[in-house]
N, C-alpha and C positions, 0 to 999 in steps of 0.2 A: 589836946596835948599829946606830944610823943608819948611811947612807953618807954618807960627805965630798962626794960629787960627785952629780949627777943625771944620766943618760943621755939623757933625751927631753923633747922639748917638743911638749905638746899644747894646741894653737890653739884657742878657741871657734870655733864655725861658725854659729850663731845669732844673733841682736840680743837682746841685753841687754835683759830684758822687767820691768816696774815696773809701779804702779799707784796712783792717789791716788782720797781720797775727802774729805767735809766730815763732821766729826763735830760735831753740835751739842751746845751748852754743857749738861753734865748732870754734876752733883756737883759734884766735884773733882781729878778727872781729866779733864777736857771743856775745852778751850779755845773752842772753835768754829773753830777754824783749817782749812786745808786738810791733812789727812796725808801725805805722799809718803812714800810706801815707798824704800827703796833700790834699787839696782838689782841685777835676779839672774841672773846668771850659771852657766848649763849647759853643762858642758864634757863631751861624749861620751871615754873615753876606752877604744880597743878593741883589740884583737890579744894581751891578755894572756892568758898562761897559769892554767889551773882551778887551786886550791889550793895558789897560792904569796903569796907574803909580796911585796908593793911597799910602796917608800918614796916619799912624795912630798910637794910643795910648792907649792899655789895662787900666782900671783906676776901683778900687776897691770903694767898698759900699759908703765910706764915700764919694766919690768925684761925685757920681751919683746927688744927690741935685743939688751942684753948679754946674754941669754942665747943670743942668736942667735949673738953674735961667738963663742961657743964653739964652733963646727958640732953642737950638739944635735940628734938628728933630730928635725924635725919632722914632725907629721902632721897636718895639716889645716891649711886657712888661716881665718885671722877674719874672720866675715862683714864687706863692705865696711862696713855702717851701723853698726857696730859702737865705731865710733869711740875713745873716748878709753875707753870701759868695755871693749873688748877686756881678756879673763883669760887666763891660760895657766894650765899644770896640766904641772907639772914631775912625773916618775917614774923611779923607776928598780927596780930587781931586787934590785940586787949590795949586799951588806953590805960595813964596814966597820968594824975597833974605832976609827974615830976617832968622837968623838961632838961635834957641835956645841954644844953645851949643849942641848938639846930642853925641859927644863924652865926655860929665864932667861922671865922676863916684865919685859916693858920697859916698856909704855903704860900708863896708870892708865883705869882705866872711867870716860865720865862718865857716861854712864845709870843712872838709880839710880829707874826708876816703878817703882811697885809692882805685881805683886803681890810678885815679884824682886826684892831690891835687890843687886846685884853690886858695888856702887859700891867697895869695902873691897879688891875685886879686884883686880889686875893683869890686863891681854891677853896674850895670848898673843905670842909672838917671833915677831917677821914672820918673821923667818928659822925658823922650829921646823918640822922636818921631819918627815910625821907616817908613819903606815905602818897598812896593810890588808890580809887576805887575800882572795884572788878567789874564789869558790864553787868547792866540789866538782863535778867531773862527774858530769852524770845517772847514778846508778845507786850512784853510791859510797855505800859500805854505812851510815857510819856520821856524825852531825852534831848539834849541839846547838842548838836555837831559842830565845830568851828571848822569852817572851809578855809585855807588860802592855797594860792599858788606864787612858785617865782621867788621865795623868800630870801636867798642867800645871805650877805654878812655883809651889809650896808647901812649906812646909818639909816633909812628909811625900814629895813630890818627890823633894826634895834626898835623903832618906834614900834612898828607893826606886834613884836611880842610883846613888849612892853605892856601896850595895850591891851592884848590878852590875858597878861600875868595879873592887871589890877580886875579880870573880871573874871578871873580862874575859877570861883564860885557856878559862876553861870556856865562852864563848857566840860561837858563831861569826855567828847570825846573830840581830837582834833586828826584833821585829814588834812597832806600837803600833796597839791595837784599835780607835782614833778616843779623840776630844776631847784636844785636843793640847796648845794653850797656854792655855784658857780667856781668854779677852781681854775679854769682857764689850762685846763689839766695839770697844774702844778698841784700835786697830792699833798703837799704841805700843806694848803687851801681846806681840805677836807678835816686834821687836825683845828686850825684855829674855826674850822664852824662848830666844831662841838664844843674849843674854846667858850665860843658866841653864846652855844646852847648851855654851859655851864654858868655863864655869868648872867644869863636871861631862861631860871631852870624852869620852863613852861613845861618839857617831855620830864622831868624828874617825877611828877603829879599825873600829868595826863597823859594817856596814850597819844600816840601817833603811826597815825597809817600814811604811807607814802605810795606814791606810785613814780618809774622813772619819767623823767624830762631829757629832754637831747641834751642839756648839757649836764646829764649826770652820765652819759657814755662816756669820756675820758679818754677816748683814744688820744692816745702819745703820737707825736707829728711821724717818728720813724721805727712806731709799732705798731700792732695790732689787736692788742686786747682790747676791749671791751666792757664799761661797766662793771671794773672790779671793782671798785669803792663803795659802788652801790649795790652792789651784791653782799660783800664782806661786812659795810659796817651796820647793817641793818638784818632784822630777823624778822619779818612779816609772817602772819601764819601760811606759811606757804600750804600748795596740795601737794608738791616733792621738791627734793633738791633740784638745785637748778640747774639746768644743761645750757651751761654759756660756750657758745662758740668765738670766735674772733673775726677781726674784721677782713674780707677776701677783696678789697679791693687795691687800687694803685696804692704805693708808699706815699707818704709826705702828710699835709696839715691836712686836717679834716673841716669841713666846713659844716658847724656845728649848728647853722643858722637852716641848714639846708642838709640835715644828714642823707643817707640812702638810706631805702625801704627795700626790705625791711633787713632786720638785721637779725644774727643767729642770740637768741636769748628767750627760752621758755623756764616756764615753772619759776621758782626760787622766789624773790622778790618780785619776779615781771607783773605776774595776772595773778589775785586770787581773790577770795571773798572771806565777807564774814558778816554774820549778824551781831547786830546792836540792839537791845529790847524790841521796837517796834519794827526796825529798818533791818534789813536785805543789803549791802553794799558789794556790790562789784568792783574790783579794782581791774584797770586794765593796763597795758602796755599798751603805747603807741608806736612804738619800735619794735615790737616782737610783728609777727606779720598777723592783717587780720584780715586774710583771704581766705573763702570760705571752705577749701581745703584743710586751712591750714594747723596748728595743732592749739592755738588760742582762741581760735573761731568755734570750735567742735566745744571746748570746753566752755566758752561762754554761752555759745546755745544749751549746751547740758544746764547750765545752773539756772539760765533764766527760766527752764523749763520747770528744774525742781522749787523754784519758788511755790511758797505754801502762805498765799497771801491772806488766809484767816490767821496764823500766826504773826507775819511780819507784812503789813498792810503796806511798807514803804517801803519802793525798791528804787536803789540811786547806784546809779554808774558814774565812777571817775575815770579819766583819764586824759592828757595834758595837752592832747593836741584839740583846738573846739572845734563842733561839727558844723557849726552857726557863727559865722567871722563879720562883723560890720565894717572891719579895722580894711586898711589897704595892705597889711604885713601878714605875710602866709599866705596867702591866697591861691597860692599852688604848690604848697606843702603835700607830697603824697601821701603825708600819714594824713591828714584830713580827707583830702579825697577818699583814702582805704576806708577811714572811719562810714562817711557819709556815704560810700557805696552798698558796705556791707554791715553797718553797726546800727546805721539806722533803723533799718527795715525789724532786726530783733526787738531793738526798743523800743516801736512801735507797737509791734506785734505782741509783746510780752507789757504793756501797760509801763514802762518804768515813767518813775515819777520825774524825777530830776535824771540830768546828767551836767556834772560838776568838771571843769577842766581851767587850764591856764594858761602857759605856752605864750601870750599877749600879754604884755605890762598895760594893762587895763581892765577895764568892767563893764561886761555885758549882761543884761538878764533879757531873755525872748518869753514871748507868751508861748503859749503851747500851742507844739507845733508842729507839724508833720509833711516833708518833703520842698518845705520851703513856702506849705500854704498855713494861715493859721484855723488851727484846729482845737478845740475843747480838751480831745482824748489821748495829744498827744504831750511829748514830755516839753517840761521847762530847759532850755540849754542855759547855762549861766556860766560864764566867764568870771574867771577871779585872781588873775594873772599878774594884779600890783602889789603884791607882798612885800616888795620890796630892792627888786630890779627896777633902775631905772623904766617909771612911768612914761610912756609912749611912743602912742601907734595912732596916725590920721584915721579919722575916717574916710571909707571908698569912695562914698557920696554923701552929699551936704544931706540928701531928702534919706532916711532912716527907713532899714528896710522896713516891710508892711509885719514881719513877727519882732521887728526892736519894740518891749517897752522901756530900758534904759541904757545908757552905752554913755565912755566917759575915758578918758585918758585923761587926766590932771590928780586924780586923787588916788592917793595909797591907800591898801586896805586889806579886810579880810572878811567873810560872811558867816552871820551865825543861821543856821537851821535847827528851827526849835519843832520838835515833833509834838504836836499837842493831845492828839489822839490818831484813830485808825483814821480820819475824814480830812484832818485840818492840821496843817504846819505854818509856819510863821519866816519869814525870811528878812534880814536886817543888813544891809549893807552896813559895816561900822568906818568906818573915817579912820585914818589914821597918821593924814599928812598929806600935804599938795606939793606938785610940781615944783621944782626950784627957779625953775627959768622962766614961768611964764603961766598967768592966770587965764588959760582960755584952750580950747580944744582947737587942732590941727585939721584942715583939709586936702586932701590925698593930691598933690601935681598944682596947686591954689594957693595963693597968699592970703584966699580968706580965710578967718576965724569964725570961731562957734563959742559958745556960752560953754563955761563950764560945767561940769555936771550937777546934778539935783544935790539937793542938802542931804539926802539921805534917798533911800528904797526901801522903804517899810511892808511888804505887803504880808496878806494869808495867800496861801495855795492851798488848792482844795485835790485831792485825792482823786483824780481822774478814773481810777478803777471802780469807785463806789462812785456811779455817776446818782 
């Protein structure tokens, strides 16, 4: 049960950071207007204890005072510029069986663009107290990660959280492999996905780690920013602020299926890491360059190095582009090539367990495997790319390379990895919805078909570094 009261009030320390842009008139979605984002709000909030249960309640400028009249401790003051946007970020520990209602909704939605339409919803109770647990301490033996990618604001979406909301029990922590809200650059798009995420509140509970996807770059047909959306509306533990450059090539539509490599975006949301009890997680950019000059490359080799694998026995790399493709789409993606040029040979060389990616509206998982031969020592590649964008991509070849052991375009989905110990983790492809057009898997340039994919993928993985 919620608790009736809150213990603490934590102050923004930042200014409130926003961003507009002009989006010219195109379809029917296109006003030609100026867009103004809202404003986003980053509240650090520290000194909590590893793997416990808080309760808490975001609460805007006017409610700072009375909360103050209650002597709540504070911690931090709000940056001066902060002005009228000044948030607080109310927590506490201590349960209570009184319960404020947590489930009343009061507000009616009026956002209702497509691709989301929320409109039939209610908001959320200003007052609605929500609750989270804080990670396990390094080394803690045991943790459950939900992988997808590809999820944006489609009915196949909706199912995909859906599903993970009835088993929110079982996922302590969730990781989205890029391409976020598809927005087709209309930044409206970006508004109704958090729509999406408020009427399906899976991040209200559980963390979420992101990494960028090509279609969270946003370039505007006759500009050239870059990835503000995904910069601004997200806070990952970065290692600094991010140095986003813009885009230096011709004017006009960008082709989001085939961006250029690499693009100017380091630090910030791009690349960073963090540990989870047992696990080590890398995050990378596939857009940021990973040429072995370059300023992503230096740092990924640094962390794989400081890996301290009696502490955190599991080391997993995300990132959205897959370095192991069965599919006939991408296949001359230069962010893969980069990957598999220069990403590989770390991963190898540094024991990583997994490497989790998406980028493909489908599902791959490879034995372990190393330069395209199969290997004991090296890492599992897994695809997990049907979150919820339209499901598929052919296969190249009917005969399944010699590292596939499953591969599958027809079924939506998401994967859980359950960390069992330092030796042995669990991996579960979960279901979450088939094709609408058609029960059977595509061949690349063929009108032949293939069987759909397996009922499931249940397997253990075994810890390659503790052979």
């Amino acid at each position: 049960m919620a608790p009736s009261k809150l213990d603490m009030l934590f102050l923004q320390e930042e200014t409130p950071s926003s961003y507009n842009l002009t989006t010219p008139k195109k379809g029917n979605h296109r006003d030609g207007d100026t867009y103004y984002s809202p404003h986003y709000h980053h509240v650090t909030v520290s000194g909590l204890h590893p793997a416990t249960t808080y309760y808490y309640k975001p609460v805007v400028h006017q409610e700072v005072e009375q909360f103050q009249k209650y002597n709540l401790r504070t911690s931090y003051a709000a940056h001066p510029s902060a002005g009228k946007y000044s948030q607080a970020f109310q927590v506490s520990e201590k349960a209570s069986s009184q319960d404020p209602g947590i489930e009343v909704r009061q507000r009616h939605r009026h956002l209702n663009l497509p691709p989301y339409d929320g409109s039939e919803k209610e908001c959320p109770s200003p007052d609605k107290i929500r609750s989270f647990k804080t990670a396990p301490p390094p080394g803690y033996e045991s943790v459950n990660l939900a992988i997808m990618g590809d999820i944006g604001q489609f009915p196949h979406s909706e199912d995909t959280i859906a599903r993970m909301i009835r088993s929110k029990k079982d996922i302590d922590l969730l990781i989205l492999a890029g391409d976020v809200a598809y927005t087709g650059t209309d930044h409206r798009r970006w508004d109704t996905f958090f729509d999406f995420l408020d009427d399906y509140p899976i991040t209200e509970r559980i963390p979420m780690q992101v990494v960028p996807g090509n279609h969270d770059i946003d370039k505007e047909d006759q500009g050239n920013e870059i990835f503000l959306a995904y910069e601004h509306r997200f806070r990952m533990p970065r290692v600094q602020p991010a140095q986003l450059g813009v885009y230096d090539g011709p004017p006009g539509p960008l082709n989001m299926d085939q961006p250029p490599y690499p693009l100017s975006y380091e630090w910030g949301n791009a690349y960073y890491s963090f540990t989870y009890g047992p696990a080590r997680v890398i995050m990378i950019s596939s857009y940021s360059s990973m040429e072995p000059n370059s300023t992503q490359y230096k740092w990924i080799s640094s962390e794989l190095e400081k890996v301290d694998r009696s502490v955190t026995p599991w080391l997993l790399a995300v990132l959205h582009t897959p370095i192991y493709n069965t599919f006939s789409l991408h296949q001359k993606d230069k962010q893969i090539i980069a990957a598999k040029d220069h990403l590989e040979p770390l991963f190898v060389k540094h024991k990583v367990n997994l490497v989790f990616s998406g980028h493909i509206h489908a599902y791959l998982r490879t034995t372990n495997v190393i330069m395209d031969e199969v290997d004991p020592t090296g890492p599992v590649h897994i695809t997990i790319g049907a979150g919820g964008r339209k499901c598929e991509a052919p296969f190249k070849n009917a005969e399944p390379e010699q590292w596939v052991e499953v591969r599958d375009a027809t079924i939506y989905g998401y994967g859980m990895f359950r960390i069992l110990n330092r030796t042995t983790a669990e991996w579960d492809w979960i279901h979450t919805g088939h094709t609408d057009d058609r029960d059977y898997n595509q061949l690349w340039k063929s009108n032949d078909t293939l069987p759909s994919g397996p009922g499931s993928d249940h397997v253990f993985i075994s810890n390659q570094y503790y052979p």
